[in-house]
C-alpha positions in Angstrom: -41.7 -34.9 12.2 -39.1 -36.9 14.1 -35.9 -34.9 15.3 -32.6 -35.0 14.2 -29.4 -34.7 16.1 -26.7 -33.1 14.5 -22.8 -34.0 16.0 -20.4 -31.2 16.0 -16.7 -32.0 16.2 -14.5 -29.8 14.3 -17.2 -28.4 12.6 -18.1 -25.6 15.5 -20.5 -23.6 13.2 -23.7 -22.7 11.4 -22.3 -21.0 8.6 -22.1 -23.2 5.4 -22.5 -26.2 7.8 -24.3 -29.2 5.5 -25.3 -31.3 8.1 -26.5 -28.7 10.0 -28.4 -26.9 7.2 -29.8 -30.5 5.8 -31.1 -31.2 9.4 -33.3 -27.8 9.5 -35.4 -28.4 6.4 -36.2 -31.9 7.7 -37.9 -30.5 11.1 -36.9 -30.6 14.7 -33.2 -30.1 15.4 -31.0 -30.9 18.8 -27.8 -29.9 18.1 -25.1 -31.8 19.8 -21.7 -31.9 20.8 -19.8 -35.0 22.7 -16.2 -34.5 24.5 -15.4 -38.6 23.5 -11.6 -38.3 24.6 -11.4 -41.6 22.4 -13.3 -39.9 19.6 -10.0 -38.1 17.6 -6.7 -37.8 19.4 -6.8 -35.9 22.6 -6.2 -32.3 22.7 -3.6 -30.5 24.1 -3.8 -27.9 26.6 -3.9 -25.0 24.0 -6.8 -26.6 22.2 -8.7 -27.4 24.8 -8.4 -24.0 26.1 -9.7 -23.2 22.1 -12.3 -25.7 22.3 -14.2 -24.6 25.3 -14.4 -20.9 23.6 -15.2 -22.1 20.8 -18.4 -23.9 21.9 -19.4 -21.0 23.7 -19.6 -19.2 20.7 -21.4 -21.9 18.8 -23.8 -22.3 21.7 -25.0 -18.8 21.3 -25.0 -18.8 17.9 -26.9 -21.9 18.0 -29.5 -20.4 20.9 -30.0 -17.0 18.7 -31.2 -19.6 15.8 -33.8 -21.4 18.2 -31.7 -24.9 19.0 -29.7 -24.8 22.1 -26.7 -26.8 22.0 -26.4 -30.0 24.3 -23.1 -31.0 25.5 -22.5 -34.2 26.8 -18.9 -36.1 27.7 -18.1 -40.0 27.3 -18.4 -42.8 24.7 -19.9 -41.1 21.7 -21.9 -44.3 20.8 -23.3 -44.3 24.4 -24.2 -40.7 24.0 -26.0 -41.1 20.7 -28.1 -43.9 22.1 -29.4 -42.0 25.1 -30.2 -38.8 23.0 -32.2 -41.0 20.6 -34.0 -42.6 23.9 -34.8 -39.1 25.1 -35.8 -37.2 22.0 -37.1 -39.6 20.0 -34.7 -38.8 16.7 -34.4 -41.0 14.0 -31.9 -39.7 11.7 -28.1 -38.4 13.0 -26.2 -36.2 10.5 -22.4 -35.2 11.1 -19.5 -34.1 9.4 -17.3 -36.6 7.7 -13.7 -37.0 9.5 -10.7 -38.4 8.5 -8.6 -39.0 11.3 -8.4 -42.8 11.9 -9.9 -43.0 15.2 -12.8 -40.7 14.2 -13.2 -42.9 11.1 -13.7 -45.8 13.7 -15.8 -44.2 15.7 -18.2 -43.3 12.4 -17.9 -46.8 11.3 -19.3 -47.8 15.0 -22.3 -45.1 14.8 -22.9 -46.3 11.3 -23.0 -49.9 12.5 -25.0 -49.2 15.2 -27.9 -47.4 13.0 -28.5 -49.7 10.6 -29.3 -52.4 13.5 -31.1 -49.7 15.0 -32.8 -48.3 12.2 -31.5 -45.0 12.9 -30.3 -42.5 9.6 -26.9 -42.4 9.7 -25.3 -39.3 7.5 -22.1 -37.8 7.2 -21.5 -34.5 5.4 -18.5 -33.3 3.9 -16.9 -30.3 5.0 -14.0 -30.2 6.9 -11.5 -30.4 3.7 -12.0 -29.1 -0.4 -11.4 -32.2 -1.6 -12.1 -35.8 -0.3 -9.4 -37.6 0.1 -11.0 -40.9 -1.9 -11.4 -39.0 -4.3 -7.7 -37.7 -5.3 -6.3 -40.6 -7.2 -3.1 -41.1 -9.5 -3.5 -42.3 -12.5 -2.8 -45.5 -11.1 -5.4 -45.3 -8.7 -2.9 -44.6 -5.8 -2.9 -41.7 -3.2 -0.4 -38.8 -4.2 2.5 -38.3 -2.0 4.1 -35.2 -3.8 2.1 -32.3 -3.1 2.3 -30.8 -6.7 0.6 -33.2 -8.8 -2.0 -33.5 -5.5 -2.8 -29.9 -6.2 -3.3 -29.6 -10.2 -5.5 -32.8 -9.9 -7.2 -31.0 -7.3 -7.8 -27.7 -9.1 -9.4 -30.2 -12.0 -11.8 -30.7 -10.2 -12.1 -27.3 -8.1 -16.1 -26.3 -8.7 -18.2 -26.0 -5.7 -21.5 -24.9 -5.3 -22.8 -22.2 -3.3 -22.3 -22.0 0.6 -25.4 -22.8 2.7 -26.9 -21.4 5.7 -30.0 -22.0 7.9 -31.4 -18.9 9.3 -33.7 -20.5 11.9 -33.5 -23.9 14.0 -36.7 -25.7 14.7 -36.8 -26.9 18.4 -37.7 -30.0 20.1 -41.0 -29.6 22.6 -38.6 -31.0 25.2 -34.3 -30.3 25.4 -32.5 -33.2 26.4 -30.7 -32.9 29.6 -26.8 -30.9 28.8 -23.9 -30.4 31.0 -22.7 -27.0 31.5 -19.4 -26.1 29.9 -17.7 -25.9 32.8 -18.1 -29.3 33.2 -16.3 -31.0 30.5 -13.4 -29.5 32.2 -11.8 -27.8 29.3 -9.6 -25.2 31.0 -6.2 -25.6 32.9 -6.5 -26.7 36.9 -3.3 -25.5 37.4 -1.0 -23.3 35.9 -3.3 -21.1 34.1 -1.5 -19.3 30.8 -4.3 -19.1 28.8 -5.1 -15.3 29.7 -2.2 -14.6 27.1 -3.9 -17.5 24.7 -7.1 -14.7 25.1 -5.2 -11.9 24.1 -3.7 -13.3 21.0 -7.0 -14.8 20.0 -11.0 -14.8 20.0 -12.2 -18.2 19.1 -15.4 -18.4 17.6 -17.2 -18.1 13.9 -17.7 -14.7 14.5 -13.9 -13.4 14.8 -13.1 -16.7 11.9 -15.5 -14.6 8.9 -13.8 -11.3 10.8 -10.2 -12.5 10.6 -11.1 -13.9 7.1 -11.8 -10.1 5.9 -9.1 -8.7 7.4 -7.1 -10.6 5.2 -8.6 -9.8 2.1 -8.7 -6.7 2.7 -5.0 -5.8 4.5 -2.5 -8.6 3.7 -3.5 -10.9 0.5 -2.4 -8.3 -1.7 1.5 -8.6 -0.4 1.0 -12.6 0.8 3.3 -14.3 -1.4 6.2 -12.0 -0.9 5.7 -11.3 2.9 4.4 -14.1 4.2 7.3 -15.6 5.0 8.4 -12.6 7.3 7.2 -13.4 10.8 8.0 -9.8 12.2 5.3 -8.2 9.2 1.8 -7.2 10.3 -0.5 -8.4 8.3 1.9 -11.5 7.0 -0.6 -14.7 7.6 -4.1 -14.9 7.6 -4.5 -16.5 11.3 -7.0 -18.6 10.3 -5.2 -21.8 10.7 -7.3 -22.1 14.8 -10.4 -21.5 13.3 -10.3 -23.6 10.0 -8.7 -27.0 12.7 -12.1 -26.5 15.3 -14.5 -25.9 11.8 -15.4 -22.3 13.0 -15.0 -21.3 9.4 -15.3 -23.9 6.0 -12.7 -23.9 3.9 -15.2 -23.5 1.0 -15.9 -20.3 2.6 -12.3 -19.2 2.5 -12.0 -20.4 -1.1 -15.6 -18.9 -2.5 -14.2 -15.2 -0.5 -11.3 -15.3 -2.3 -11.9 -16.2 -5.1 -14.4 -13.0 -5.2 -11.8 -11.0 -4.1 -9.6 -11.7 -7.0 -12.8 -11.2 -9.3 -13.1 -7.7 -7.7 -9.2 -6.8 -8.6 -7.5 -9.0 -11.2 -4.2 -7.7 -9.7 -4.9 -10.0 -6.4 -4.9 -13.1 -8.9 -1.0 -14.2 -8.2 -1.6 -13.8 -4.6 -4.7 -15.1 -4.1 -4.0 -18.5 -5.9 -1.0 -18.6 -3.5 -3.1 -18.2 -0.5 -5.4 -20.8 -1.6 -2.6 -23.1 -2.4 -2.0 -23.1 1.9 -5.6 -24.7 1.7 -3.8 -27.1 -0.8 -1.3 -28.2 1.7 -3.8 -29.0 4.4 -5.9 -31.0 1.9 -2.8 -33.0 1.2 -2.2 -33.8 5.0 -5.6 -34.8 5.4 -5.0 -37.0 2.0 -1.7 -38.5 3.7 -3.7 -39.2 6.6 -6.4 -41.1 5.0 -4.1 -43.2 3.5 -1.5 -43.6 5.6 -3.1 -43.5 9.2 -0.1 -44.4 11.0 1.2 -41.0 9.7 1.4 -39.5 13.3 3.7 -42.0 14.7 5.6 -44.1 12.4 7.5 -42.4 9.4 6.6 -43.0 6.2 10.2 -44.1 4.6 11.1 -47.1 6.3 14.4 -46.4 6.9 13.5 -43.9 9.4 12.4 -46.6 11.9 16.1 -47.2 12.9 17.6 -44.0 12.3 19.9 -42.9 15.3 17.9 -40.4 16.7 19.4 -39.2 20.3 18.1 -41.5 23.0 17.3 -40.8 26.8 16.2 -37.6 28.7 17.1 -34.4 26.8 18.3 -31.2 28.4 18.5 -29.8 24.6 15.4 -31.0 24.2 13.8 -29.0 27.7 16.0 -25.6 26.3 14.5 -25.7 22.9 11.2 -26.0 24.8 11.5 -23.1 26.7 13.3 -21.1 24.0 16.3 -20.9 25.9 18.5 -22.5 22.7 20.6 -19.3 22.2 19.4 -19.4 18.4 17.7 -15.7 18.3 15.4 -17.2 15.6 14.5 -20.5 17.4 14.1 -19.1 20.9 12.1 -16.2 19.5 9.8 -18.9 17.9 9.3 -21.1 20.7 8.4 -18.4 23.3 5.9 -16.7 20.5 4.4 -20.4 21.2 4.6 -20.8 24.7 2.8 -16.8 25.1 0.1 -17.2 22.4 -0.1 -20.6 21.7 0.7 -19.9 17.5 4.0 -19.5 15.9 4.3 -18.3 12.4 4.5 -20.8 9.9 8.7 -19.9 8.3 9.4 -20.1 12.0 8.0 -23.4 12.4 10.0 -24.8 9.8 12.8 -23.3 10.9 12.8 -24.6 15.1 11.8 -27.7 13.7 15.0 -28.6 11.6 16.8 -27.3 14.5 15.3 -29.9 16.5 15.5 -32.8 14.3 18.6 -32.2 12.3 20.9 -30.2 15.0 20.2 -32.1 17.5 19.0 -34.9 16.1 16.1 -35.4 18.3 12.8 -37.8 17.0 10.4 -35.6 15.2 7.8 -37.1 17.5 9.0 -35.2 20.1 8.4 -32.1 18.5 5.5 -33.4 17.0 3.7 -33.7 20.7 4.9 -30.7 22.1 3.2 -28.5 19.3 0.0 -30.6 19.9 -0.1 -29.7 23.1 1.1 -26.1 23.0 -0.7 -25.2 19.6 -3.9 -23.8 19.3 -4.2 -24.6 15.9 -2.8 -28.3 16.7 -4.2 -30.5 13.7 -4.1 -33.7 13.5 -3.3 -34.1 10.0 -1.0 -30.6 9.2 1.3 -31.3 12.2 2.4 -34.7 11.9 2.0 -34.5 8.1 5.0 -31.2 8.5 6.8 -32.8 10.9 7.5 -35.4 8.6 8.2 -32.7 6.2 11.5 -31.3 7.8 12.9 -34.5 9.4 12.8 -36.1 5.8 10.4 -39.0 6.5 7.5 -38.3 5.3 5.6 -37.5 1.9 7.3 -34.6 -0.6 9.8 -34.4 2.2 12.2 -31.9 2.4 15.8 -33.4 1.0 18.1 -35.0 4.2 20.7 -32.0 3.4 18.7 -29.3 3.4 19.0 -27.9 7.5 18.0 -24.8 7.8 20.7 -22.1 9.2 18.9 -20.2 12.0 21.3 -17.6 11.5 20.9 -17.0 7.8 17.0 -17.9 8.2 16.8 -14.8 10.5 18.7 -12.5 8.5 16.6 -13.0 5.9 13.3 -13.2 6.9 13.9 -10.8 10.1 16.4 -8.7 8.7 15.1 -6.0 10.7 14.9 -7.7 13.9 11.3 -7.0 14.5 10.0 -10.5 15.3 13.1 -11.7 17.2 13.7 -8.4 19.6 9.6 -8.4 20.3 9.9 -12.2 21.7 13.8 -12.4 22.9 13.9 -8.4 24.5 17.2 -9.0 26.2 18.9 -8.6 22.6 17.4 -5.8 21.8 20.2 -3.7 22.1 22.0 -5.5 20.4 22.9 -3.7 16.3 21.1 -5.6 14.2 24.7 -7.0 12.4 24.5 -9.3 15.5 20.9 -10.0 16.4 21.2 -13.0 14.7 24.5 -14.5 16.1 25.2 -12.3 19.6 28.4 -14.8 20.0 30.1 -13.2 17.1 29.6 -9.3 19.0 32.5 -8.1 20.1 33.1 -8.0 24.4 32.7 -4.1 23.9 29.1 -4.3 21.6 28.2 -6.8 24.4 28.5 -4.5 26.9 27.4 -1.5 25.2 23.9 -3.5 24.6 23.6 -4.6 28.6 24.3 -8.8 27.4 26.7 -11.4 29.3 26.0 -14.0 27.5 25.6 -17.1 29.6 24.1 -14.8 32.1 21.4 -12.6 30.2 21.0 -14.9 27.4 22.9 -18.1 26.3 25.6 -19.4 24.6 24.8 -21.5 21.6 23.6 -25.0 23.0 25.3 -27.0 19.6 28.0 -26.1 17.2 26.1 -25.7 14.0 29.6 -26.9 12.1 29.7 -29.9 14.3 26.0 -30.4 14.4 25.5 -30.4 10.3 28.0 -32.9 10.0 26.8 -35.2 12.7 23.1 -34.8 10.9 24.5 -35.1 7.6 26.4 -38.1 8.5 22.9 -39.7 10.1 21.2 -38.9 7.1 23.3 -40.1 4.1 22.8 -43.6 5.3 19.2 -43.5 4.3 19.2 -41.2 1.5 18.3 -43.7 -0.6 14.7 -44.8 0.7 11.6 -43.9 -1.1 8.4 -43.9 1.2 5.6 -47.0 1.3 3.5 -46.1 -1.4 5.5 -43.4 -3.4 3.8 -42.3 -6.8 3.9 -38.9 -8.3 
C-alpha cells in the first residue's frame, strides 16, 4: 500500500498518538517533522532548547518501532509536496492545532490535498475537549472558566488510549537533516546546561514524571500546591504536555485510576485534573478569540495608561533584582531552569502589571522566550488573567502583596533563600521585607542593602494607588463576547 506521512508538531510521541496509530494499520509509515518558523508562533530560546531534546527522544523512540523520523526545515506546504514526490504517499495525517497560524497553515495543507488528491486528516489530541465543541447555551464560547468546566465534565468519556507497537517502513527513507541542523540550541550564550539539570525532555521522563506524581504529591496537591518551596508540590508536566510528549487523555485516564485505586485521592485528584481544565479553556479562548496574544480582550484595555518608553523596572524585574524576596526569587528560578512555579507566576506577574504598571505583553514575551513550557494558549490566556483584560479575569483591585504572598505560601523561607541566598541569614520575621530589619539584624545576617541586595524598586503604598487609580477608570468594561 501507498505510504503515509504523519506530521509531528506538538504532538512529539507514540504513546496514544491517533494519527500516528491510524497511519500504522494502513501500511507504510514516514514519520515527519518540519521546523516551519511560520507554522505556530516562534519559540523562544528555552523551548527551542526543549524542542531539539525532545525530538531526539521521539526519533529513537520512533527508530526502535521501525520508522525513522525525517526532519526537514522551511515552508511546511513546500515540505509536504517534496515528501509526497519522493515517497509516493497519498494520505497525510496530523494532529489538529488550534493556534491561529497553525490553523492557517492546516487550511493551506487541506487546500492543497484536495487539488492534489492527497488524504488530508487531522486527529485530535493535543486538548480534552475541542474547542467547537464547548458551546453556551447560546451557542457562544465560554469566557468564565467555571461553567467551561461543568459543561466540559458533561461530556468527559473517552475511550481507551492507543498505541502502535511496530512502524512499517518505506523500501526507500526520504532524505532528513540531522538535528543539528535546524539549529535549535543557543550560538551564544549557552544557559541551557542548567535547563538540563532541571529537566529531561522526552515521553519517557513525561509517563515517569507522570507517576511520580501519583504516587508522591497528588495525595497533598490541593493543599500544597500552592507552596513553591514544597517537594513534590506540582506535577512538572506542564513542558511535556505544551511539546505533546505526553496526551492529556493519558494524564486524565492515570488519574482517574489512581483515584479508583484509593477513594481518599478523589478531592485531589479532581483538583489536579481541573489544571487540565484551565489549559482546555486557554486553548478554548484561543480558538475564539485568536487575537488573544496581543490585543486584550476588554476593549478598554487598548488605551489604558500602561508606562511608555524603555524600562529600567522592567530590566530589574527581568533579572530578579526587584528587591521583592518573592518576585526576585521567582524570576531567577526562571532564568536558571527555565520553569517557575505556577503561585509565583501569578504573583511576579501582578507585580509587573499592576506595580509598575507595565503592558502585560511585555511580560507575556519574556516568559515565551524564557519558558520551557511556553504555550501559546496558557501564557497569553494568564497573562490576561492578572492584568484584568482578559476572560474570567482577576478583579482590577485584587494586586497581589508580594510580602504577604510570601509569608504565606513560603512561610518557611525555603523557596525564597534557595533562589535569593544572600538573604539567607536573614530571621525569617524579615525574609519577606529585609527593609523593615533593623541596622543591627542587617548586619548580624551579612546584608547592606543597596549593596548585597536591593532596596525596594516601587513603594507598594504609592504603587497600589497609582494602579488602582489606572484601573477604576475601566472597571466597568465587559470583554467582546462575554457570556457565562
Amino acid at each position: 500500500m501507498s505510504p503515509t506521512l504523519v506530521l509531528f508538531h506538538s504532538n512529539l510521541r507514540v504513546g496514544d498518538n491517533p494519527a500516528l496509530a491510524a497511519a500504522a494499520e494502513l501500511g507504510p509509515v514516514v514519520p515527519v517533522f518540519v521546523l516551519d518558523e511560520n507554522f505556530g508562533r516562534p519559540l523562544g530560546g528555552a523551548s527551542r532548547w526543549w524542542l531539539h531534546r525532545s525530538l531526539q527522544s521521539l526519533g529513537n523512540d520512533l527508530r526502535d518501532l521501525g520508522a525513522p523520523l525525517t526532519l526537514r526545515q522551511g515552508d511546511l506546504l513546500d515540505e509536504v509536496k517534496a515528501l509526497v514526490h519522493e515517497t509516493g504517499a497519498t494520505r497525510i495525517f496530523l494532529q489538529h492545532g488550534y493556534d491561529p497560524s497553525i490553523q492557517k497553515g492546516e487550511a493551506a495543507l487541506h487546500k492543497w490535498g484536495v487539488k492534489s488528491d492527497v488524504e488530508i486528516k487531522r486527529f485530535a489530541g493535543q486538548v480534552l475537549f475541542p474547542p467547537e465543541t464547548i458551546r453556551t447555551q447560546q451557542d457562544k464560547p465560554y469566557t468564565v472558566f467555571s461553567p467551561f468546566w461543568r459543561a466540559c465534565l458533561k461530556q468527559a468519556s473517552f475511550g481507551p488510549l492507543v498505541r502502535c507497537d511496530t512502524l512499517p517502513p518505506v523500501a526507500e527513507q526520504p532524505l532528513s537533516l540531522d538535528l543539528e541542523e535546524l539549529h535549535l540550541l543557543p550560538s551564544h550564550f549557552d544557559w541551557t546546561p542548567s535547563l538540563a539539570e532541571a529537566f529531561t525532555p522526552g515521553e519517557a521522563q513525561a509517563l515517569e514524571t507522570l507517576d511520580a506524581h501519583l504516587d508522591e504529591g497528588l495525595r497533598s496537591y490541593k493543599e500544597m500546591r500552592d507552596h513553591p518551596g514544597h517537594s513534590p508540590g506540582t506535577s512538572k508536566l506542564s513542558a511535556h504536555l505544551r511539546f505533546g510528549e505526553i496526551s492529556p487523555r493519558t494524564i486524565w485516564h492515570r488519574t482517574q485510576e489512581a483515584m479508583a485505586r484509593d477513594p481518599d485521592l478523589s478531592c485531589d485528584g479532581e483538583w489536579f485534573l481541573r489544571e487540565l481544565g484551565w489549559r482546555d479553556f486557554s486553548y478554548h479562548l484561543l480558538h475564539h478569540f485568536p487575537s488573544l496574544p496581543n490585543a486584550p480582550l476588554r476593549p478598554a484595555f487598548e488605551n489604558f495608561p500602561w508606562s511608555q518608553g524603555p524600562s529600567a523596572e522592567l530590566t530589574r524585574w527581568q533579572k530578579g533584582l526587584t528587591g521583592f524576596p518573592i518576585v526576585d526569587a521567582g524570576m531567577r528560578q526562571l532564568w536558571q531552569t527555565g520553569w517557575m512555579h505556577n503561585r509565583v507566576r501569578m504573583i511576579v506577574a501582578s507585580f509587573l502589571v499592576k506595580e509598575l504598571l507595565i503592558h502585560w505583553r511585555e511580560g507575556e514575551a519574556w516568559f515565551w522566550d524564557t519558558l520551557v513550557d511556553a504555550d501559546p494558549a496558557s501564557n497569553a490566556a494568564s497573562w490576561q488573567w492578572v492584568a484584568g483584560c482578559g476572560a474570567d479575569a482577576a478583579p482590577y483591585f485584587r494586586i497581589f502583596n508580594p510580602v504577604l504572598q510570601g509569608e504565606k505560601f513560603d512561610a518557611d523561607g525555603t523557596y525564597v533563600t534557595r533562589f535569593v541566598p544572600e538573604l539567607a541569614k536573614l530571621p525569617k520575621k524579615f525574609l519577606h521585607k529585609p527593609w523593615d530589619a533593623p541596622a543591627t539584624v542587617l548586619e548580624e545576617a551579612d546584608l547592606t542593602l543597596g549593596q548585597d541586595y536591593p532596596h525596594p524598586i516601587v513603594d507598594r503604598k504609592q504603587a497600589r494607588g497609582r494602579a488602582l487609580e489606572a484601573f477604576q477608570s475601566i472597571k466597568a468594561e465587559k470583554p467582546r463576547g462575554i457570556s457565562a
